[in-house]
C-alpha positions in Angstrom: 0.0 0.0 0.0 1.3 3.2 -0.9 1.5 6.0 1.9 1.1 9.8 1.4 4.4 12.1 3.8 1.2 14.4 5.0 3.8 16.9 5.5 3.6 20.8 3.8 1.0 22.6 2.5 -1.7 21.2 0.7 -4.4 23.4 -0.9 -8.0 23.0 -0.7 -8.3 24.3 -4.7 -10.8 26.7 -5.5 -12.8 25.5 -8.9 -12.7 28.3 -11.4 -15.9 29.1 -12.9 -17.1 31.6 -16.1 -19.8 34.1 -16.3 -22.1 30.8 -17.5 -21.0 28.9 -14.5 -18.8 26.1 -16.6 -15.3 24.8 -15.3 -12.8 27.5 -16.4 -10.5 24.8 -17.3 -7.8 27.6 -18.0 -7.8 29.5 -15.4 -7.7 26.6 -13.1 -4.3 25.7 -15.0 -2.9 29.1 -14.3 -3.8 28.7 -10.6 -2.5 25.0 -10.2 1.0 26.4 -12.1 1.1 29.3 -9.0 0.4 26.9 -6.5 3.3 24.4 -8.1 5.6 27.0 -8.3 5.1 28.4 -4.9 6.2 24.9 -3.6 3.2 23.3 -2.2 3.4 19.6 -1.2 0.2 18.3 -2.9 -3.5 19.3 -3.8 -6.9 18.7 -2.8 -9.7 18.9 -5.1 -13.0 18.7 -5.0 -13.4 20.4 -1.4 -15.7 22.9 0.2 -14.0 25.7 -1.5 -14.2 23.5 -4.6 -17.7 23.9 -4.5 -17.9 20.3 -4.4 -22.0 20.1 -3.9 -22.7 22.1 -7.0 -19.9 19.9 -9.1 -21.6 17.1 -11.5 -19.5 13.6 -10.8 -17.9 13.7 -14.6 -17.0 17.4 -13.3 -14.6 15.9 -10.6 -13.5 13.0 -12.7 -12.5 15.4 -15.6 -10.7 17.8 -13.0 -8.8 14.9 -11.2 -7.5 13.5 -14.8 -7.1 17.8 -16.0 -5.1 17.7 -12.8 -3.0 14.2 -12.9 -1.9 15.6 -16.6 -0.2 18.6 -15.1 1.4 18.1 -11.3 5.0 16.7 -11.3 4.6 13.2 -10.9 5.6 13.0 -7.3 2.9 15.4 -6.4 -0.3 13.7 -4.8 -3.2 14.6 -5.7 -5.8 14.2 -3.2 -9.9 13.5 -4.0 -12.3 15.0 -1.4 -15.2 12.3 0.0 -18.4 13.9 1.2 -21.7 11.9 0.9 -24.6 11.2 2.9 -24.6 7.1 1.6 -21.9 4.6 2.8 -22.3 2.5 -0.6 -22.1 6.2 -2.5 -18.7 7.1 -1.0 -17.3 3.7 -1.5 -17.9 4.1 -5.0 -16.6 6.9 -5.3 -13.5 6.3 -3.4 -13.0 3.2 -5.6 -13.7 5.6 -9.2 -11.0 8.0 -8.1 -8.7 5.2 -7.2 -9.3 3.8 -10.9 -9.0 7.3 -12.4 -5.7 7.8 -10.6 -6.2 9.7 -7.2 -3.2 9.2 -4.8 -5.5 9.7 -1.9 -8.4 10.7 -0.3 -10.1 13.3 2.1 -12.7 11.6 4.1 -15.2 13.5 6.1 -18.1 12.1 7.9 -21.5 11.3 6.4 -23.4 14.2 5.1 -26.7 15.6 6.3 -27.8 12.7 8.8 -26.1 13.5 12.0 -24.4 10.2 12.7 -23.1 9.1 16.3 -19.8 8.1 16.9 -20.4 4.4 16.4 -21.8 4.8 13.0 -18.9 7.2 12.0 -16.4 5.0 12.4 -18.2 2.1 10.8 -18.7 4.5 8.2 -15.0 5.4 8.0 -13.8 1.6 8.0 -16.5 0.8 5.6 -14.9 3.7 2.7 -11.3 2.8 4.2 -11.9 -1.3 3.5 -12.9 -0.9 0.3 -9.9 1.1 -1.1 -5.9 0.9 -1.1 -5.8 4.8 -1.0 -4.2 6.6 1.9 -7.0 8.7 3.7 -6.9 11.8 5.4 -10.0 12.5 7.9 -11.5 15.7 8.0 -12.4 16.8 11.4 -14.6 19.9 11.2 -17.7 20.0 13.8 -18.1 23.4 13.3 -19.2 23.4 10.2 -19.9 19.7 9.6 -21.7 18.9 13.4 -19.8 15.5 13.7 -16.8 15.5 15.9 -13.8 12.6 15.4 -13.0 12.7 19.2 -9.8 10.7 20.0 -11.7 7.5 21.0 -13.3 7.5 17.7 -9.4 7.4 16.4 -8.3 4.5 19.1 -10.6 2.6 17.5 -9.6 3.2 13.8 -6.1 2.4 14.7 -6.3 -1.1 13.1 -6.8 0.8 9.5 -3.8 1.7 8.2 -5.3 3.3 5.2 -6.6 6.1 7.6 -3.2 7.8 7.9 -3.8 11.6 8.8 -6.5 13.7 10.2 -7.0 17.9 8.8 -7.6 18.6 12.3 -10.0 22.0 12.1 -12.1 21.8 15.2 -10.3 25.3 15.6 -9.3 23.9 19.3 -5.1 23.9 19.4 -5.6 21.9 22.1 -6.3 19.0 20.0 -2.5 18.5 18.0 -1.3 18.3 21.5 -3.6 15.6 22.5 -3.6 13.6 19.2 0.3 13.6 19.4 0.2 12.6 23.6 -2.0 9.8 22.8 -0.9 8.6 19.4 2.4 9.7 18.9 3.1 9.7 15.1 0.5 7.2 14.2 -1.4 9.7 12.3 -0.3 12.7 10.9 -1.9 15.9 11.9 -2.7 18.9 9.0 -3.5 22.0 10.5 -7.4 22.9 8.6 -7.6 26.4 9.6 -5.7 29.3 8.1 -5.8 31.6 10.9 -4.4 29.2 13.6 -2.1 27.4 11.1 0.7 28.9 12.5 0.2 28.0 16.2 -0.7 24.3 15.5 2.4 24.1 13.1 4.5 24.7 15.8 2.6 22.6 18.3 3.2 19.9 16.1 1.0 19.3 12.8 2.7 18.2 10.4 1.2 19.8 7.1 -1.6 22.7 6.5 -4.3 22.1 4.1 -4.7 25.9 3.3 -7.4 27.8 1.9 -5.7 31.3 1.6 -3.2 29.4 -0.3 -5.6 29.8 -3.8 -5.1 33.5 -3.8 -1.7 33.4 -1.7 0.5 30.4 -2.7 3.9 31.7 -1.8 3.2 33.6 1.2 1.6 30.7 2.6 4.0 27.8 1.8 6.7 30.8 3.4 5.0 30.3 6.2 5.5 26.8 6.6 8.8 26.4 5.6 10.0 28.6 7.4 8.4 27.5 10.5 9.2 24.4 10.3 12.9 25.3 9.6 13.1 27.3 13.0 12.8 30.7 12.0 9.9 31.7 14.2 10.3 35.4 13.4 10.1 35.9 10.4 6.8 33.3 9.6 5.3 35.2 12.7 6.3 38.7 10.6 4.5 37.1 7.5 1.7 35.4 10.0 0.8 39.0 11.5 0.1 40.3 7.8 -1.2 37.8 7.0 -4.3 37.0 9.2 -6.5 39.3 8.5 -7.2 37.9 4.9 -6.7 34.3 6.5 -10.0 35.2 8.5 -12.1 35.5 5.1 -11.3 31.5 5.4 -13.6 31.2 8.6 -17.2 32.5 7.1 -19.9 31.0 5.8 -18.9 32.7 2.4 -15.4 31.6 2.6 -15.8 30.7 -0.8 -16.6 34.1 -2.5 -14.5 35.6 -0.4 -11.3 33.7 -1.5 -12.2 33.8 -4.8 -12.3 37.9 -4.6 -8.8 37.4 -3.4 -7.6 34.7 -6.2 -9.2 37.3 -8.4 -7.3 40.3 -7.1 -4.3 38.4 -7.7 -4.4 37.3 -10.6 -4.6 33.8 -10.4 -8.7 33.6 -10.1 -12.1 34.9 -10.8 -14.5 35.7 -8.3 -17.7 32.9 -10.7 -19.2 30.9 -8.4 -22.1 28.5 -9.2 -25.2 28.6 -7.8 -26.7 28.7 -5.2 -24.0 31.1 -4.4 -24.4 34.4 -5.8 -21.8 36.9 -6.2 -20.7 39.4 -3.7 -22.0 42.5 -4.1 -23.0 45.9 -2.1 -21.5 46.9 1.7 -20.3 43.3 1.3 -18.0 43.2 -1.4 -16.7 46.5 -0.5 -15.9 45.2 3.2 -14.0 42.1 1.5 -12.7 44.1 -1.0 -10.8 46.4 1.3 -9.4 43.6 3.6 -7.8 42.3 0.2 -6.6 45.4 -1.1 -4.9 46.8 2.5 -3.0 43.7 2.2 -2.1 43.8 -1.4 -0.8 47.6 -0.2 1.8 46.3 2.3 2.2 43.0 0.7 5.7 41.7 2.2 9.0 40.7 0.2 9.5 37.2 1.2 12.9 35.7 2.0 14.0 32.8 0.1 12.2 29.7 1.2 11.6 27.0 -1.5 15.0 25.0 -0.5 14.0 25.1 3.5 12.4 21.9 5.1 11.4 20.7 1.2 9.4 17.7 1.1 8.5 18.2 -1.9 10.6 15.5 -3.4 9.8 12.8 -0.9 5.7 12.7 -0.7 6.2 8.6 -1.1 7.0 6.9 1.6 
């Protein structure tokens, strides 16, 4: 079974839309390219800020082979899981193992509240049924199911389930995941404007969001974190968090697509049911965007600090 390092940044990728809400195959190429170049460790598609609900399943299949064709081979790229049916996900998970997915993001069944019993037989059920590394996505806040750290004791036995995007937006919880399981499963920090805290408690990798509009300014922030120099990611950090809190709202999605837009690497289409920003709204967005763009920081060299980007395989 092939294994996944779950170390670095990993972006949750935005899917590009035009005025007539079609995949913007194009532009999504221009973003991926930033995003390579930048020197992120692999990429998610098919998430929440993928706008994975409004996405038809030949959508996501044509996206995952779009993206295979275009990351260096050594890059994983990672397809998002989020159904309300067990038997639905397991199919799912077994197409994007055939269509050449290098793993998955799991989260807990859709809609139906499930209890902690039937999440993890829900989990095993998806996990059994594919050789792909998984990465569990723990977000109560916005999802209502917490994966407490019984629910992992008793997933230890599934070595497919490797790594956990930890956004319960409690730091605590890399401290306690690494007190109780060690390095069993890595830990990626799920929430921009705390990514810097739990990176230096201990998770491993960031699955970023700010990342789509801000590639090297996140991955900066990572490396050099991760390669001891505290001061200058906290100097980048401190910029840097006001636009990492468009990643916490309900319209996280517009809102980072304003900023991919602003930066060249985006457009702010989004399918429906969203609707574009507009009035005392967009303006409000808009000027968090543009006071950063203002005093946007020079960044030191970082791509050859703590680069993992050559040994993803394990």
């Amino acid at each position: 079974m092939a294994t996944i390092s779950w170390q670095g940044v990993y972006p949750a990728l935005l899917t590009p839309f035009d005025e007539n809400e079609e995949i913007d195959f194009d532009l999504y190429k221009l973003n991926l390219e930033a995003q390579i170049q930048a020197g992120v460790d692999g990429i998610i598609i098919g998430g929440s800020l993928g706008e994975t609900s409004t996405l038809l399943g030949e959508e996501k299949k044509a996206l995952l082979l779009y993206s295979k064709a275009i990351v260096p081979a050594d890059m994983p790229v990672i397809v998002n899981i989020a159904e309300q049916s067990t038997k639905v996900a397991i199919a799912l998970a077994q197409e994007a193992e055939q269509n050449g997915a290098d793993g998955l993001m799991l989260l807990p069944p859709m809609r139906y509240k499930a209890d902690d019993r039937e999440t993890v037989a829900f989990f095993k059920a998806v996990a059994h049924n594919t050789s792909l590394p998984i990465l569990l996505y723990n977000n109560p806040v916005d999802y209502k199911i917490e994966i407490t750290l019984d629910m992992f004791e008793q997933l230890l036995d599934v070595e497919n389930i490797q790594a956990v995007k930890e956004s319960t937006r409690n730091t605590m919880n890399v401290t306690r995941m690494l007190n109780r399981f060690g390095d069993r499963y890595k830990i990626l920090t799920g929430v921009d404007p705390i990514a810097l805290e739990s990176l230096l408690l201990g998770a491993q990798g960031w699955v970023a969001g700010l990342v789509d509009a801000f590639p090297r300014e996140t991955v900066a922030i990572y490396r050099l974190a991760k390669a001891g120099r505290i001061e200058e990611a906290l100097a980048i950090n401190r910029w840097f968090l006001p636009l990492c809190e468009l990643d916490i709202h309900p319209k996280l999605v517009q809102y980072i697509k304003l900023a991919a837009k602003a930066t060249g690497i985006g457009s702010e289409y989004v399918r429906a049911p969203r609707l574009l920003l507009e009035g005392e709204e967009k303006i409000a967005v808009q000027k968090v965007i543009d006071d950063a763009l203002a005093c946007r920081p020079e960044l030191p060299e970082y791509l050859h600090l703590q680069n993992v980007s050559n040994a993803q395989w394990a």
